[in-house]
C-alpha positions in Angstrom: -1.0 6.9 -12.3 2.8 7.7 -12.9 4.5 8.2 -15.9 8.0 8.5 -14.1 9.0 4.5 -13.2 8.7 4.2 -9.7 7.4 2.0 -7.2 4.2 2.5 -4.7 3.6 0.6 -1.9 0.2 0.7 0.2 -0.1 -1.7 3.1 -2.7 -2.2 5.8 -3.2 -3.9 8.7 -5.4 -4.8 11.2 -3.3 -4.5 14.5 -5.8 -6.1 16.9 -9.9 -6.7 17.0 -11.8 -7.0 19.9 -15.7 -8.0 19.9 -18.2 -8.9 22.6 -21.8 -10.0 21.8 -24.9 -11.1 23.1 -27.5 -14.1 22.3 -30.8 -14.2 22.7 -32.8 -16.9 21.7 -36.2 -19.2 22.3 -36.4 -22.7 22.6 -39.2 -24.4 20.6 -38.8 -28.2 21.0 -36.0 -29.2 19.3 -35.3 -26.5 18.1 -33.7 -23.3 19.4 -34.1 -20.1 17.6 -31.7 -16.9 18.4 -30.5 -13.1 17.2 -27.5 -11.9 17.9 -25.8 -8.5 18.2 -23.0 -7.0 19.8 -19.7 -4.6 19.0 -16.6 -4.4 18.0 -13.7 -2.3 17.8 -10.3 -2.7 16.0 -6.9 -1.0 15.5 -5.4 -0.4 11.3 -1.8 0.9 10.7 -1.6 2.5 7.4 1.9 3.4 5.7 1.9 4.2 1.9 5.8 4.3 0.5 7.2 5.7 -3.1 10.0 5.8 -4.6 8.7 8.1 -6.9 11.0 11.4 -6.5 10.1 13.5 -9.3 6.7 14.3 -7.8 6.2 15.4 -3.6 4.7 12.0 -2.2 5.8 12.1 1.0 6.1 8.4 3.2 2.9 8.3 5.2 2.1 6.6 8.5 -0.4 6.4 10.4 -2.9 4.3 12.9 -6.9 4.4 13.2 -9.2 2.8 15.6 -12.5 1.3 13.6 -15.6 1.1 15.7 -18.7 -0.8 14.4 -21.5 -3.1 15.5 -22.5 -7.1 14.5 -25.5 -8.9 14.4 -27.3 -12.3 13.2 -29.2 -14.6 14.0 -29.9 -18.6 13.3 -31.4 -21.6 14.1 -30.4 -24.8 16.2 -31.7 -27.9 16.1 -31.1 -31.1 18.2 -30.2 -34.2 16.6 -29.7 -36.6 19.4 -31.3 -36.8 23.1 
């Protein structure tokens, strides 16, 4: 909140992702039931801008790696032979 006119600018972005996971499932007839889990990691750039000189915002940027983990599961089921 500002009560100087001025503009602010926040912008993020996810640079690249990269995931790898794993299946695991058993078949019963028909049908094939599975979980799922796995990692993934992705790279954010962050840059907040302002044009806002009466107060000290200074332009920020900076990068952060995100770590984190993903999981499901699901069912499959054969229609044809």
């Amino acid at each position: 909140y500002s009560t100087t006119p001025a503009s602010y600018t926040f912008e993020r972005k996810l640079e690249n992702l990269a995931a790898i996971r794993a299946r695991l499932g058993y078949a019963m007839g028909p049908a094939l039931v599975y979980g799922t889990a796995g990692g993934a990691s992705g790279e954010m750039s962050n840059q907040f801008f302002s044009s806002n000189t009466v107060n000290s915002f200074d332009a920020t940027i900076n990068d952060d790696q995100a770590d984190g983990y993903q999981a499901g599961g699901g069912i499959e089921y054969r229609l044809a032979g």
